[in-house]
ZADREN-983131 format. One record per atom (N, C-alpha, C, O, CB): residue in one letter; x, z, y. Coordinates in steps of 0.001 Angstrom, whole numbers, plus 500000, padded with zeros to 6 digits. Glycine has a CB too. Layout:
ZADREN-983131
AXZY...
***
This chain:
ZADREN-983131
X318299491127529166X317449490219528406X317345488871529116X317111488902530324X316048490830528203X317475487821528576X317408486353529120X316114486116529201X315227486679528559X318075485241528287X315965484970530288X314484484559530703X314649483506529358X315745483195528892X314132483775532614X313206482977528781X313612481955528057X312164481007528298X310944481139528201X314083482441526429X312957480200528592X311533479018529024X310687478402527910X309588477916528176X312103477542529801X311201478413526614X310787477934525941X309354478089525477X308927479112524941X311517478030525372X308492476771525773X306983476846525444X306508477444526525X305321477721526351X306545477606524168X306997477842527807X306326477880529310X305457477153529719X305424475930529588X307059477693530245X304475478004530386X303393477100531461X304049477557532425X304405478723532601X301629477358531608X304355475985533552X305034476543534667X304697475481535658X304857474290535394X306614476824534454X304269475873536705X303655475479538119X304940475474538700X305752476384538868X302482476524538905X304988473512539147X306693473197539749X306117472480540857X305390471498540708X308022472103538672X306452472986542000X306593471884543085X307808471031543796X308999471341543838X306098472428544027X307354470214544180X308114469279544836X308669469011543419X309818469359543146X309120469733546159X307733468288542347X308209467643541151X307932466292541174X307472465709540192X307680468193539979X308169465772542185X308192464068542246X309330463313542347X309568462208541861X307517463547543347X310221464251543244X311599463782543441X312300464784543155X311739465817542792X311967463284544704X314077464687543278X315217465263543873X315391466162542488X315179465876541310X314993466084545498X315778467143543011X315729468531542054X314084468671541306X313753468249540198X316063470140543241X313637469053541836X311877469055541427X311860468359539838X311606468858538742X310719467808542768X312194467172540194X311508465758539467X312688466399537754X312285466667536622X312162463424540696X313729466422538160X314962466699537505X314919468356536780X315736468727535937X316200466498538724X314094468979537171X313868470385536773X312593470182535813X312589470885534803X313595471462538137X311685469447535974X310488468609535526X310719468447534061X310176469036533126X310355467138536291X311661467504534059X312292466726533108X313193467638531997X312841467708530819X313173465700533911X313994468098532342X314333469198531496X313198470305530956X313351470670529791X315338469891532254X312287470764531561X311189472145530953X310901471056530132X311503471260529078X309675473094531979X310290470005530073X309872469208529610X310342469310528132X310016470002527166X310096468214530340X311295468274528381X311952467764526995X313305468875526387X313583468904525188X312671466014527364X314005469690527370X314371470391526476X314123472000526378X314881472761525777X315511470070526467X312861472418527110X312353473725526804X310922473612526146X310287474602525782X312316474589528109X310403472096526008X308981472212525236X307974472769526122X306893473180525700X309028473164523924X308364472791527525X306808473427528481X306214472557528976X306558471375528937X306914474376529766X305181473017529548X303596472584529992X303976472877531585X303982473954532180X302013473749529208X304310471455532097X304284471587533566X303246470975534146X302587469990533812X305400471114534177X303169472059535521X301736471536536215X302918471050537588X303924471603538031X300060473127536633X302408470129537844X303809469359538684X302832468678539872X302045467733539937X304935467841537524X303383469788540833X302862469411542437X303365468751543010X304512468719542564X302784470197543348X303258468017543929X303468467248544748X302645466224545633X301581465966545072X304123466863544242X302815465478546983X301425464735547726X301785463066547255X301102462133547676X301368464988549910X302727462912546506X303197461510546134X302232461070545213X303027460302544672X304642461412545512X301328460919544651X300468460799543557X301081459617542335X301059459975541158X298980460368544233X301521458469542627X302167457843542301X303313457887541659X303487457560540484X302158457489542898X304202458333542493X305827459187541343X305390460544540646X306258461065539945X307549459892542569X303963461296540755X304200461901540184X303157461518538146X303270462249537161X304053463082541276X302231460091538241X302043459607537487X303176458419536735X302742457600535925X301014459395537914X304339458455537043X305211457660536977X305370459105535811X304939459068534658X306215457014538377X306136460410536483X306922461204535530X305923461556534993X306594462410534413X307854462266535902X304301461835534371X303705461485533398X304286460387532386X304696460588531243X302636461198533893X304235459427532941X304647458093532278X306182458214531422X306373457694530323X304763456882533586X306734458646531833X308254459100531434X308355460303530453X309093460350529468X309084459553532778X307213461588531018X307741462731530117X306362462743529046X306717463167527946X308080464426531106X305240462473529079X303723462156527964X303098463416528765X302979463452529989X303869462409525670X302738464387527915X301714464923527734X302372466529528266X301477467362528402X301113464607526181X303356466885528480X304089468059529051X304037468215530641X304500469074531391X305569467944528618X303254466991530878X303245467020532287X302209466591533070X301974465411533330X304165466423532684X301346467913533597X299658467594534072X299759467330536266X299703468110537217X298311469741533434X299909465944536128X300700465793537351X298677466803538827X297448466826538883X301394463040537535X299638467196539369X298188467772540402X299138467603542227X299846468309542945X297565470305539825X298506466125542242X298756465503543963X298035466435544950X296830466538545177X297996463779544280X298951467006545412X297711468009546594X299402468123547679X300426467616547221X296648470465545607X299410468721548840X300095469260549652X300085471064549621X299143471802549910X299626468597550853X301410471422549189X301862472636548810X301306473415550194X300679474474550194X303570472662548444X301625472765551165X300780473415552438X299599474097552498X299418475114553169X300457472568553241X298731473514551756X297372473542551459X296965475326550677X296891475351549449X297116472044550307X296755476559551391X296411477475550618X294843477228550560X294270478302550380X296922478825551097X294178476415550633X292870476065549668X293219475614548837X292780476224547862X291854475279549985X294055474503548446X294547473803547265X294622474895545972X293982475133544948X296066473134547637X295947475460546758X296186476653545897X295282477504544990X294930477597543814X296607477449546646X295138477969545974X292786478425545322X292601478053544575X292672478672543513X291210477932545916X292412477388544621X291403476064543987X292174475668542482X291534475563541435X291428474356545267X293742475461542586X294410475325541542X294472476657540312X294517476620539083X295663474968542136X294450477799541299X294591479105540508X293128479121539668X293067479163538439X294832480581541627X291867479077540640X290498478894539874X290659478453538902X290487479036537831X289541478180540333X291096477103539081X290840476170537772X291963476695536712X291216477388536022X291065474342538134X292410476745536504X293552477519535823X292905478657534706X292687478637533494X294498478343537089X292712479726535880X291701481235535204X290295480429534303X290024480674533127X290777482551537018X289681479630535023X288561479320534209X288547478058532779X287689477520532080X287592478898535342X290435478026532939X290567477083531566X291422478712530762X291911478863529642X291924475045531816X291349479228531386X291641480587530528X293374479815530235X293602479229529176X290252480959528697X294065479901530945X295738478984530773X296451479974532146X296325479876533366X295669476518531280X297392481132531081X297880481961531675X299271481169532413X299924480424531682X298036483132530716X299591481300533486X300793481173533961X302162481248533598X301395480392534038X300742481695534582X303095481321533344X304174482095533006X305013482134534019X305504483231534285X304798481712531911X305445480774534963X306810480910535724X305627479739536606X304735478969536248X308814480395534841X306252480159537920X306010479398539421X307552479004539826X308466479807540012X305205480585540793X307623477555539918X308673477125540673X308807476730541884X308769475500541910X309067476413540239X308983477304543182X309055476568544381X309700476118544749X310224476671545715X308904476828545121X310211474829544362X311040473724544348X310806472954546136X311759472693546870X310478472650542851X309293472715546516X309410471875547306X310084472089548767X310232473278549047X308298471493547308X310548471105549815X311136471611551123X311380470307552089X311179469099551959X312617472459550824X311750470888552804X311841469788553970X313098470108554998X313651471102555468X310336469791554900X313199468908555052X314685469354556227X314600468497557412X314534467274557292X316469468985555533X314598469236558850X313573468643559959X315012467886560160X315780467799559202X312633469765561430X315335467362561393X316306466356562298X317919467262562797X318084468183563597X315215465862564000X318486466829562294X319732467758562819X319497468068564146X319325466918564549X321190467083562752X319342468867565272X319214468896566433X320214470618567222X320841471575566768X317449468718566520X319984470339567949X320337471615568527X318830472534568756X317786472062568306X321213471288570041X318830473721569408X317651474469569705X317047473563571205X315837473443571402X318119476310569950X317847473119571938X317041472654573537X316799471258572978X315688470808573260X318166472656575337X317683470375572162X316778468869571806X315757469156571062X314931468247570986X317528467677570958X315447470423570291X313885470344569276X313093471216570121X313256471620571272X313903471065567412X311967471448569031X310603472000569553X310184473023568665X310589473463567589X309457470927569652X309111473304569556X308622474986568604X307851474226567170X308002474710566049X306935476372569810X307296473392567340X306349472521566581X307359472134565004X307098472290563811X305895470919567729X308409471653565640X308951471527564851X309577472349563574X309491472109562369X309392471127565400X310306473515564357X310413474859563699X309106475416562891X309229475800561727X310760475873564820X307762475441563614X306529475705562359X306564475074561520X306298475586560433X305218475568562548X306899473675561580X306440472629560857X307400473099559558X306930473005558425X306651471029561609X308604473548559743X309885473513558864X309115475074558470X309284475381557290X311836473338559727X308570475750559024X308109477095558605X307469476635557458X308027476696556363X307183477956559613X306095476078557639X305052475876557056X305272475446555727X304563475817554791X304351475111557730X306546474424555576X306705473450554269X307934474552553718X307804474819552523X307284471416554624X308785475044554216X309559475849553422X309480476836552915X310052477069551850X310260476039553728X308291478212553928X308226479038553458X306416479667553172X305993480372552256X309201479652554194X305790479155554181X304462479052553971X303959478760552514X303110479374551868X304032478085554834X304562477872552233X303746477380551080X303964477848549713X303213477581548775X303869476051551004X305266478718549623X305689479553548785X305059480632548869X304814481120547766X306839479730548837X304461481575550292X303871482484549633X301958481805549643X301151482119548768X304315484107550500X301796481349550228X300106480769549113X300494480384547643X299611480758546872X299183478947549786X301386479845547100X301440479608545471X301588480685545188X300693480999544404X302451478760544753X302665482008545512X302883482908544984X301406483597544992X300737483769543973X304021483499545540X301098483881546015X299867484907546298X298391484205545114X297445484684544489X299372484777548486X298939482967545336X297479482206544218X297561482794542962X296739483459542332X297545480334543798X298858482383542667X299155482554541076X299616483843540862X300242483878539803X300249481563540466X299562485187541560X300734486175540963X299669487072539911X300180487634538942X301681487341542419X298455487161540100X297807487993538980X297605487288537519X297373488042536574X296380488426539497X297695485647537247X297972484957535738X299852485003535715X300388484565534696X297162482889535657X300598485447536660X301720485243536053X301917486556535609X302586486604534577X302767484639536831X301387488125536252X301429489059535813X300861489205534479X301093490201533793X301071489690536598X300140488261534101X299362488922532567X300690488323531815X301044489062530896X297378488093531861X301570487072532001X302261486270531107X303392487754530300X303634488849530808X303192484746532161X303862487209528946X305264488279528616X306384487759529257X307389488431529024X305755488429526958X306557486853529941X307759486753530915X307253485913531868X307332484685531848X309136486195530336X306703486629532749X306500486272534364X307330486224535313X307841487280535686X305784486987534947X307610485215535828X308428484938536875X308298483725538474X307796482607538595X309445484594536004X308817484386539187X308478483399540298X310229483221540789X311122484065540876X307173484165541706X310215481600541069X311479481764541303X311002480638542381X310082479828542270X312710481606540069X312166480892543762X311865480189544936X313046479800545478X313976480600545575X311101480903545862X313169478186546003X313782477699546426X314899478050548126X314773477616549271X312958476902546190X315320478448547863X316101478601549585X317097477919549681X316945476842549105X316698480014550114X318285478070550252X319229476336550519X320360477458550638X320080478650550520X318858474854552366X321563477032550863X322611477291551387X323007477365552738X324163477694553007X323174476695550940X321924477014553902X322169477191555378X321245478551555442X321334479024556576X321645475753556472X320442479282554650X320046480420554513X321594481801554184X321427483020554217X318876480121553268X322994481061553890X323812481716553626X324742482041554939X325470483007555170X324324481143552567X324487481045555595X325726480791556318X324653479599557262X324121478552556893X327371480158555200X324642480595559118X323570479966560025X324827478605560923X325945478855561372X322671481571561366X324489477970560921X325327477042561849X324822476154562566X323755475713562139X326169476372561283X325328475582563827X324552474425565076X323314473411564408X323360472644563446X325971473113565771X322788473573564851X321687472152564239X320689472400563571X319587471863563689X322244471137563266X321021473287562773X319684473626561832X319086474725561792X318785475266560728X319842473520560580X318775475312563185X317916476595563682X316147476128562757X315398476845562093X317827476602566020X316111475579562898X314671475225562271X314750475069560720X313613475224560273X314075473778562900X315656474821559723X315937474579558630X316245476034558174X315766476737557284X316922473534558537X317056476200558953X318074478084558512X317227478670558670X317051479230557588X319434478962559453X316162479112559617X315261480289560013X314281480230558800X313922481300558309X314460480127561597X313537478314557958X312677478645557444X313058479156556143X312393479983555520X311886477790557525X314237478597555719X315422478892554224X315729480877554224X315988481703553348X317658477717554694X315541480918555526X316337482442555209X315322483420555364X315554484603555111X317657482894556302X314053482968555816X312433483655555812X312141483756554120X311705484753553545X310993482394556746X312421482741553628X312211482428551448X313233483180550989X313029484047550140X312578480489550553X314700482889551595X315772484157550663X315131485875551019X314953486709550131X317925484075551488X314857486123552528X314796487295552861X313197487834551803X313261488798551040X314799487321554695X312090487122551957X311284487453551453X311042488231549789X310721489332549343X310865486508551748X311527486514549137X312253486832547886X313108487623547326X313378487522546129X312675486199547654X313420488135547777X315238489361547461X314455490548547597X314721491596547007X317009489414549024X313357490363548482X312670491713548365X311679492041547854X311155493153547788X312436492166549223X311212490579547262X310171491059545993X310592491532544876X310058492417544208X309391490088545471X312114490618544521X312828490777543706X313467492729543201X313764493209542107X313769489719544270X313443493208544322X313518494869544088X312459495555543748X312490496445542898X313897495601545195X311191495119544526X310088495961544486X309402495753543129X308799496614542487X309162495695545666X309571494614542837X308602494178541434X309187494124540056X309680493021539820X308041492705541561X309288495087538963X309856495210538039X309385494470536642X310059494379535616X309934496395538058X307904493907536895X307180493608535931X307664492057535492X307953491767534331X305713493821536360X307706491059536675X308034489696536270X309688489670537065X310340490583537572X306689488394536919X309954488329536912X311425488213537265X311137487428538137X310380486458538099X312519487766536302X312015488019539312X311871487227540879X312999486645541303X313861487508541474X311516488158542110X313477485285541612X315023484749541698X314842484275543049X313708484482543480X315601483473540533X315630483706543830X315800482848544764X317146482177544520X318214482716544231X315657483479546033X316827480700544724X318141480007544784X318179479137546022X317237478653546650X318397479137543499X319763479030546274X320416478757547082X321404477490546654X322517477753546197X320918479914547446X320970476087546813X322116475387546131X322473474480547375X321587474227548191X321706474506544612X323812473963547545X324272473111548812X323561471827548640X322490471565548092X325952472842548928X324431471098549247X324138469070549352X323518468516547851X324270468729546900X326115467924549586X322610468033547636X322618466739546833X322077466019546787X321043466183547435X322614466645545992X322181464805546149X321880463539546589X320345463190546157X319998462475545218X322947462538546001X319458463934547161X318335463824547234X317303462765548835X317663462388549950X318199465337547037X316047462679548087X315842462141549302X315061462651550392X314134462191551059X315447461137549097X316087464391550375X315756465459551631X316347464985553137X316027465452554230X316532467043551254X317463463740552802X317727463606554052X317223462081554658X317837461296555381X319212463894554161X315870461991554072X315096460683554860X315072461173556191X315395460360557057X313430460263554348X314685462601556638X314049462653557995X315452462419559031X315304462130560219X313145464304558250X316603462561558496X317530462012559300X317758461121559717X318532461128560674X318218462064559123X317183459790559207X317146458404559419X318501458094559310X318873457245560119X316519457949560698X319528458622558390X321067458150558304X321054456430558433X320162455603558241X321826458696556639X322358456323558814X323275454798558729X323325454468557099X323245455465556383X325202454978559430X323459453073556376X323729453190555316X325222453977555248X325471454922554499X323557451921554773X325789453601555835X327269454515555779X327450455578555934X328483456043555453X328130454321556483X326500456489556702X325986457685556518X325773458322555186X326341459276554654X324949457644557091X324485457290554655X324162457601553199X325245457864552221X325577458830551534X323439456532552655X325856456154552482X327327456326551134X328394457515551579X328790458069550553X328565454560551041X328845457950552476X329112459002552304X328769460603551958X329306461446551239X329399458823552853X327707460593552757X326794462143551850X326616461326550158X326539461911549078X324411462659552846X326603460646550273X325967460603548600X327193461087547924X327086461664546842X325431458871547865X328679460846548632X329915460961548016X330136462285548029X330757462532546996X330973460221548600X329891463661548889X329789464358548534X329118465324548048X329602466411547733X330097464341548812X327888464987547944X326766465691547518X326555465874545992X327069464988545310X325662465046548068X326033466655545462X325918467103544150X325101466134543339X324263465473543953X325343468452544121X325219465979542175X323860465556541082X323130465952541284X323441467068541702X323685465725539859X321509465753541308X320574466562540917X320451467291539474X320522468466539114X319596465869541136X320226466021538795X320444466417537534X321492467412537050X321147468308536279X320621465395536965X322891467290537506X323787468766537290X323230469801537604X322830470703536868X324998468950538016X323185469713538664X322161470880539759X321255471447538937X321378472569538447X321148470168541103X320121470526538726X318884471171537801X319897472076536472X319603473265536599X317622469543536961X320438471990535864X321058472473534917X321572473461534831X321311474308533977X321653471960534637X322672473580535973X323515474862536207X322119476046536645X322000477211536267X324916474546537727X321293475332537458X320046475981537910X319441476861536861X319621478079536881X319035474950538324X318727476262535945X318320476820535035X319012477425533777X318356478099532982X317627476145534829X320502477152533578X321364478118533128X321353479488534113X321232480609533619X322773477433533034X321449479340535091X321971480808536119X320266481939535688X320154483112535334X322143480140538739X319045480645536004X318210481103536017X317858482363534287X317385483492534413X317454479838536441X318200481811533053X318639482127531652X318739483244531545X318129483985530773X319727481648531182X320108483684532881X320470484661532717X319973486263533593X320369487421533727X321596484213532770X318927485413533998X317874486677534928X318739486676536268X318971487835536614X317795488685534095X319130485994536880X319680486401537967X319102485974539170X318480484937539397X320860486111537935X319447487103540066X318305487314541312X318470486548542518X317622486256543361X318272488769541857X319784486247542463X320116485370543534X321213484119542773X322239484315542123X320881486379544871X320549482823543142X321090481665542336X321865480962543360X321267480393544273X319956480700541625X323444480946543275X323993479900544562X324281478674543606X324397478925542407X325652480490545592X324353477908543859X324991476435543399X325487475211543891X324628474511544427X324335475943542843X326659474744543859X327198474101544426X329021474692545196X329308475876545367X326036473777545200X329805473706545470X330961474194545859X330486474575547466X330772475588548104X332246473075545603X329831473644547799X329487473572549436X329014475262549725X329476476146550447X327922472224549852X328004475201548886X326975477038549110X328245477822548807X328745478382549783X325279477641547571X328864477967547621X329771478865547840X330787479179549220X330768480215549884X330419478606546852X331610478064549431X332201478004550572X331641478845551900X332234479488552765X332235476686550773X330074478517551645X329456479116553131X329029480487553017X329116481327553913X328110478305553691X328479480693551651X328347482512551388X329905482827551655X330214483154552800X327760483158549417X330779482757550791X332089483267551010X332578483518553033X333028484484553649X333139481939550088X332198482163553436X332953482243554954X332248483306555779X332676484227556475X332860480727555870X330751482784555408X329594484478556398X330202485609555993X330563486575556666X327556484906555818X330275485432554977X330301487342554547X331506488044554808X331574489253555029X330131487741552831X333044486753554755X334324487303555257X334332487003556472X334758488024557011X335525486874554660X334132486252557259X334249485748558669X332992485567559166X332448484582558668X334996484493558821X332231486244560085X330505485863560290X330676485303561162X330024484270561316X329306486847560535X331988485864562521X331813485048563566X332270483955563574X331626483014564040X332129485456564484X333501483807563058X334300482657562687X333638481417561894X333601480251562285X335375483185561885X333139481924560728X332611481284559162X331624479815560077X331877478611560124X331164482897557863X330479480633560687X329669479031561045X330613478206562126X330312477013562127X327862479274561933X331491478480562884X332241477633563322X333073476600562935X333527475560563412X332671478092563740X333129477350561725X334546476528561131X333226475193560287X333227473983560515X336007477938559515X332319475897559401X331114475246558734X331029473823560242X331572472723560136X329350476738558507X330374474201561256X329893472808562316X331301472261562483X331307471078562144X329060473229564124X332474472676562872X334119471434562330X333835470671561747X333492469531562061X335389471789561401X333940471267560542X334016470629559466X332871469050559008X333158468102558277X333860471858558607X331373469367559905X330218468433559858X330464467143561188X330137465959561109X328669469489560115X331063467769562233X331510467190562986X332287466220562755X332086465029562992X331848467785563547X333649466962562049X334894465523561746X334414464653560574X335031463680560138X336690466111561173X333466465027560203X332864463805558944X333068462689559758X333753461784559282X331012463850558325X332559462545561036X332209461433562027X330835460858561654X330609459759562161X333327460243562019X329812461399560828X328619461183560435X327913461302561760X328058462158562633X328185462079559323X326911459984561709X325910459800563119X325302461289563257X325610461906564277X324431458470562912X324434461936562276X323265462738562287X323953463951562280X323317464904561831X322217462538561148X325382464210562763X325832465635562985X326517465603564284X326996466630564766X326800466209561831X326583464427564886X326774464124566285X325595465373567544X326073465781568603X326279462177566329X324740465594567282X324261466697568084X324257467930567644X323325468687567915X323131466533568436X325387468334566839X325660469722566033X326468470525567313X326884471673567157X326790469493564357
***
């Protein structure tokens, strides 16, 4: 049976930018839903008010925040406005580094925004998404959750804490539909904290995905009830190399980031 979004209430974070903003936009205008669209930008996220009308009840808070959460679920139950689908769209991607140039701080920090905050939304919202006829929580994880490689011990650990979690709600819980996706590069603005070169930029931008494609194939895969969502040529490449080559696979993955000659993979 297909998930079908159509006429969904659905709680999206990290709907200001990137994928988020672009996943936003589609429930919107071509599934007819009622998005409650998180994010701490307050501004871009009254902008995509401005853009999509009345499909979109923008709520500025930090996904971090399990009071927020609370507080969002309260208000919710006491407008009597059942849930249907939770999107955990939002994330963060700390500094390319090795494990001895970063910090523990840092690694929480990448904890906190990647996977923390997915289970306070989940845990807020899972008894109005259980009443919905198609309940679902679907959560964001990356493609370095597929395939671990130099640099992004703090990124991979918090990405593969959301796949591992998720995959196993996804068995235990038969009532709503539980996904995790996994999509590679795109040309989002996840890689501010890198402080790239413009030439940096113009090249990741050259290979990095659409969002907008992205959002699409996304919510096609999603259509089709499926539990684990990869997307992108990049994610494939890296599920494929772990799973045939584990020892080999992330080696060949940091080569390959290396000979880019990109500044911000210089400590890979």
């Amino acid at each position: 049976m297909k998930y079908k979004f159509e006429n969904k209430t659905v709680v999206l974070t990290g709907a200001s930018s990137g994928i988020g903003r672009q996943l936003a936009t589609l429930l919107v205008t071509k599934y007819s839903c009622r998005v409650y669209a998180i994010a701490r930008r307050e501004a871009l996220l009254l902008e995509l008010k401005d853009e999509l009308g009345e499909g979109v009840i923008p709520c500025p808070f930090d996904a971090t925040s399990k009071g927020e959460w609370e507080m969002l679920a309260k208000r919710l139950d006491d407008d009597g406005i059942i849930v249907d689908a939770l999107i955990n769209c939002a994330g963060a991607l700390p500094k390319f580094a090795s494990v001895e140039n970063s910090t523990s701080a840092q690694a929480l920090e990448a904890m906190k925004i990647n996977f923390d905050a997915q289970l306070y939304a989940t845990e807020a919202l899972l008894p109005s998404i259980k009443k919905s006829t198609q309940g679902a929580v679907i959560s964001f994880s990356s493609s370095s959750a597929l395939c671990p490689f130099a640099g992004v011990s703090a990124y991979c650990a918090s990405k593969s804490a959301s796949r591992a979690y998720f995959e196993c709600f996804a068995r235990e819980n038969k009532q709503i539909y539980v996904a995790s996706v996994m999509n590679g590069f795109v040309k989002t603005d996840i890689m501010r904290a890198q402080a790239p070169s413009e030439a940096d930029m113009r090249l990741i931008s050259k290979v990095s995905a659409d969002p907008r494609k992205t959002a699409l194939k996304i919510l096609k895969r999603l259509r089709k009830r499926r539990s684990r969502v990869i997307v992108g040529a990049d994610a494939h490449l890296m599920n494929f190399a772990y799973k045939l080559f584990p020892n080999i696979g992330p080696k060949i993955i940091s080569k390959i980031l290396k000979r880019s000659g990109l500044e911000i993979f210089k400590n890979i």
